[in-house]
DRENVO-227047 format. One record per residue: residue number from 1; residue in three letters; x, y, z of N, C-alpha, C in turn. Coordinates in steps of 0.1 Angstrom, whole numbers. Example, Ala and Ser with C-alpha at 12.3 -4.5 7.8 and 13.67 -1.06 7.14 Angstrom:
<rs>
R     k     r     nc1     nc2     nc3    cac1    cac2    cac3     cc1     cc2     cc3
R     1   ALA     132     -57      78     123     -45      78     132     -33      78
R     2   SER     128     -22      71     137     -11      71     129       0      79
</rs>
This chain:
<rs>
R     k     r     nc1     nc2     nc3    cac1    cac2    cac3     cc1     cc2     cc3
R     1   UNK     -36    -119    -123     -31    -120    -110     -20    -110    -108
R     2   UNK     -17    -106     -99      -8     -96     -91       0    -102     -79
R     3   UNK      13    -100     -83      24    -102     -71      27     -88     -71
R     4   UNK      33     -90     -55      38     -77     -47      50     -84     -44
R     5   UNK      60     -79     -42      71     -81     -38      80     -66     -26
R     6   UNK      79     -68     -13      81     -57      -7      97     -53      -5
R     7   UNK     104     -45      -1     120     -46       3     123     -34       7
R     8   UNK     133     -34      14     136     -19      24     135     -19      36
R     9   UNK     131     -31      40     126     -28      54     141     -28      61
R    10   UNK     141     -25      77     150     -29      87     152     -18      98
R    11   UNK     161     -20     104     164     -15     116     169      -1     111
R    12   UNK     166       8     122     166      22     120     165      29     133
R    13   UNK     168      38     141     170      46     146     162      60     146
R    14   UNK     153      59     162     144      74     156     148      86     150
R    15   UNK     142      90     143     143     104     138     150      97     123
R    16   UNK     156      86     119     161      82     106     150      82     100
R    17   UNK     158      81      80     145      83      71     146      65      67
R    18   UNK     138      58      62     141      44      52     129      49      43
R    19   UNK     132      41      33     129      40      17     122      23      16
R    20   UNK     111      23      11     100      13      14     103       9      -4
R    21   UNK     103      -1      -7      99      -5     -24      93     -12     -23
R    22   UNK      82     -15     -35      75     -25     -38      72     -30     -52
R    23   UNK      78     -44     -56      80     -46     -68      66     -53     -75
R    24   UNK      60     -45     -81      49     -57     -86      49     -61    -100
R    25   UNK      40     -73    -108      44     -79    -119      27     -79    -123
R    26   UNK      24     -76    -134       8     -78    -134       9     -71    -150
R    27   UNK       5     -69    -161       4     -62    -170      -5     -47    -168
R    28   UNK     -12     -52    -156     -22     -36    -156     -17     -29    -144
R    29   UNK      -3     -31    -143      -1     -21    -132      -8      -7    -130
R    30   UNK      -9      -2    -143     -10      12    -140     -23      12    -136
R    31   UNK     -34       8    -142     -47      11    -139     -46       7    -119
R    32   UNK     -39      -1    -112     -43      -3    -100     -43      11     -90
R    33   UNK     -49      12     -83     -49      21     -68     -38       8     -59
R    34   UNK     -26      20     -55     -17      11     -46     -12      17     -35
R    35   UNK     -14      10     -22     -10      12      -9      -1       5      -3
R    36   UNK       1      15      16       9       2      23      -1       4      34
R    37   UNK       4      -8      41      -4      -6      53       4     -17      60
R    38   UNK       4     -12      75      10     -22      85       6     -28      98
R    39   UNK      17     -39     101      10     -42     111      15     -47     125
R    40   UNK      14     -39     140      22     -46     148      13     -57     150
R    41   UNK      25     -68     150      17     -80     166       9     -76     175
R    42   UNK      -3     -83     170      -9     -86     181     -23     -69     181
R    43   UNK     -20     -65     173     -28     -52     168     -34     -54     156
R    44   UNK     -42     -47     151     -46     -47     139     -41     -41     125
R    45   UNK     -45     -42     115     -40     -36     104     -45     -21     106
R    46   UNK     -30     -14     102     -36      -2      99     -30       4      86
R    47   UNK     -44      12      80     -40      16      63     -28      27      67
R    48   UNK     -17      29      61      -7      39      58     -10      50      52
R    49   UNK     -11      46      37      -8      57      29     -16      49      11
R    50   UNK     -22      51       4     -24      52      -9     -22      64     -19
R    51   UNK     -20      54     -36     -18      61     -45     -28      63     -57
R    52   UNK     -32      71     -63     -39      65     -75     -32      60     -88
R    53   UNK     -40      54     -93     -37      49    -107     -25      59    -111
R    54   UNK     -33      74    -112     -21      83    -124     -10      84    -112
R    55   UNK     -13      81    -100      -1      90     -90     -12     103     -88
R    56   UNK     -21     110     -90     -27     119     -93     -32     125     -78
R    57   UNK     -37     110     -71     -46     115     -56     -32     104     -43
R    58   UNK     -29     109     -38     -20     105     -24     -35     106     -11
R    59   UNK     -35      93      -6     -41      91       9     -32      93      24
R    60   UNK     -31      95      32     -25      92      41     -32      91      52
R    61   UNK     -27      80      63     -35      82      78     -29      98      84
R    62   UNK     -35     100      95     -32     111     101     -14     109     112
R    63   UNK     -16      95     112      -1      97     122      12      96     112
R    64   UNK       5      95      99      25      98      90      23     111      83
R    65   UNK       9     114      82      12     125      73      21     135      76
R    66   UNK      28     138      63      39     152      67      52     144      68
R    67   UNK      54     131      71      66     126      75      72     108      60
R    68   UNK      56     107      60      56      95      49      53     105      32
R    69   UNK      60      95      22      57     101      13      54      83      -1
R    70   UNK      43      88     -10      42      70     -15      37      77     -25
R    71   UNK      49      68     -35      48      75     -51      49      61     -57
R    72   UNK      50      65     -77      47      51     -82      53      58     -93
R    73   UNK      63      47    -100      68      48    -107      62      38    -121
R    74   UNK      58      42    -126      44      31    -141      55      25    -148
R    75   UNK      70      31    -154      76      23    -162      84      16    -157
R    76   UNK      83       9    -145      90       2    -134      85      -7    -127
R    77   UNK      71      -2    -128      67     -12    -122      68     -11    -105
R    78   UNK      68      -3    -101      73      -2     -85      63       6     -79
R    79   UNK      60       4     -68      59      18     -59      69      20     -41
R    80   UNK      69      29     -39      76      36     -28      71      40     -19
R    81   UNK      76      39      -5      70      50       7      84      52      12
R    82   UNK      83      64      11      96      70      17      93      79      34
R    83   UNK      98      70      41      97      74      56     106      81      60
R    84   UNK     107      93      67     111     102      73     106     103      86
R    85   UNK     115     109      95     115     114     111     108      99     118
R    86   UNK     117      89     115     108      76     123     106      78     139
R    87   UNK      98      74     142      92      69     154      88      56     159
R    88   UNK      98      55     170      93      43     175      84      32     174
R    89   UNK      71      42     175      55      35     167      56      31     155
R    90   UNK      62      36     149      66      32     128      66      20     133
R    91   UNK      74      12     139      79      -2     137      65     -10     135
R    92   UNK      70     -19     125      55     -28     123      60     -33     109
R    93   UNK      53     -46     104      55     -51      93      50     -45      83
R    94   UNK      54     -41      71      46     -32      59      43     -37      48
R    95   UNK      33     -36      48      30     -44      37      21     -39      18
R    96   UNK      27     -39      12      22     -34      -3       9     -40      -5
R    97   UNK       2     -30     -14     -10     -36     -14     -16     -33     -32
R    98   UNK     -25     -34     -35     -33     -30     -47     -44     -35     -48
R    99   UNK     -51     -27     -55     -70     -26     -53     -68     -21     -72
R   100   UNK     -82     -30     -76     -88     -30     -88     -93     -16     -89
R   101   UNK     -97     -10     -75    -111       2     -80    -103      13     -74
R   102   UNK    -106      23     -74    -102      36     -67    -111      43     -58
R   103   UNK    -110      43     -45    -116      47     -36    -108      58     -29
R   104   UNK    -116      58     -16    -105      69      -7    -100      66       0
R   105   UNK     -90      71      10     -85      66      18     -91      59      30
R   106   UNK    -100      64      34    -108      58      46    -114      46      40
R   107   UNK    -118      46      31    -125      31      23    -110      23      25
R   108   UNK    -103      23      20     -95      14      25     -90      13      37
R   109   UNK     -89      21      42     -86      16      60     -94       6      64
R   110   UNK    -109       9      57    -118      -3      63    -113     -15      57
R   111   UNK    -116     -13      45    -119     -25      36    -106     -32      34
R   112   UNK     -96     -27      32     -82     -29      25     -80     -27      10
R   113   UNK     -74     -37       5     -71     -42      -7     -71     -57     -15
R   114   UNK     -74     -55     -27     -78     -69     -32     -64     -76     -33
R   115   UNK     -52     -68     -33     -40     -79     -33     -30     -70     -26
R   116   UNK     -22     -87     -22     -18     -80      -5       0     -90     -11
R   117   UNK      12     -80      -7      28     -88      -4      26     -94      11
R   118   UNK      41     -97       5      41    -109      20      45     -97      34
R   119   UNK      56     -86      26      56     -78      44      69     -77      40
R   120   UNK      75     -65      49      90     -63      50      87     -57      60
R   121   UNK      98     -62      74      99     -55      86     105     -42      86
R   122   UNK      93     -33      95     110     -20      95     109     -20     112
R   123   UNK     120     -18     122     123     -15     138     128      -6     138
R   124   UNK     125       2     148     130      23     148     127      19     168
R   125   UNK     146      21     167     147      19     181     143      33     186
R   126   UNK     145      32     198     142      49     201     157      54     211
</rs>
């Protein structure tokens, strides 16, 4: 079993950067593929950003690329999205994720991930 534990979220100001963590506990961290993905009310999920196992392959949707960055730290146990130049539309609950298998990014847009945190809000007034 896998816990996610998310933190960083909050209020922010366009064009500010925030710093996303995600704490997980599992013995096989490393082997997982881990993402974020978010979600406004009343919309659907949408996939962010994935990592691979080694850190080796980075996914991103097309509206953060260039601005989001999501790394993984193996002797910590953590991974990160570090947001830059927020926008408005950033705002949404985010949520950490991890998958057994390693796919691509568009596979997980559809599909998601086999284990999901509870969410950290982030708001980017404008």
């Amino acid at each position: 079993q896998v816990q996610l534990v998310e933190s960083g979220g909050g209020l922010v100001q366009a064009g500010d950067s925030l710093r996303l963590s995600c704490a997980v506990s599992g013995r096989t961290f490393s082997s997982y593929t881990m993402g974020w993905f978010r979600r406004v009310p009343g919309k659907e999920r949408e996939f962010v950003a994935a990592i691979s196992w080694s850190g080796g392959r980075t996914y991103y949707a097309d509206s953060v690329k260039g601005r989001f960055t999501i790394s993984r730290d193996t002797a910590k146990n953590t991974v990160a999205l570090q947001m830059s130049s927020l926008k408005p539309e950033d705002a949404a609950v985010y949520y950490c994720a991890a998958d057994r298998s390693t796919y691509s990014g568009s596979h997980y847009a559809i599909y998601g991930m086999d284990y999901w945190g509870k969410g950290t809000l982030v708001t980017v007034s404008s």
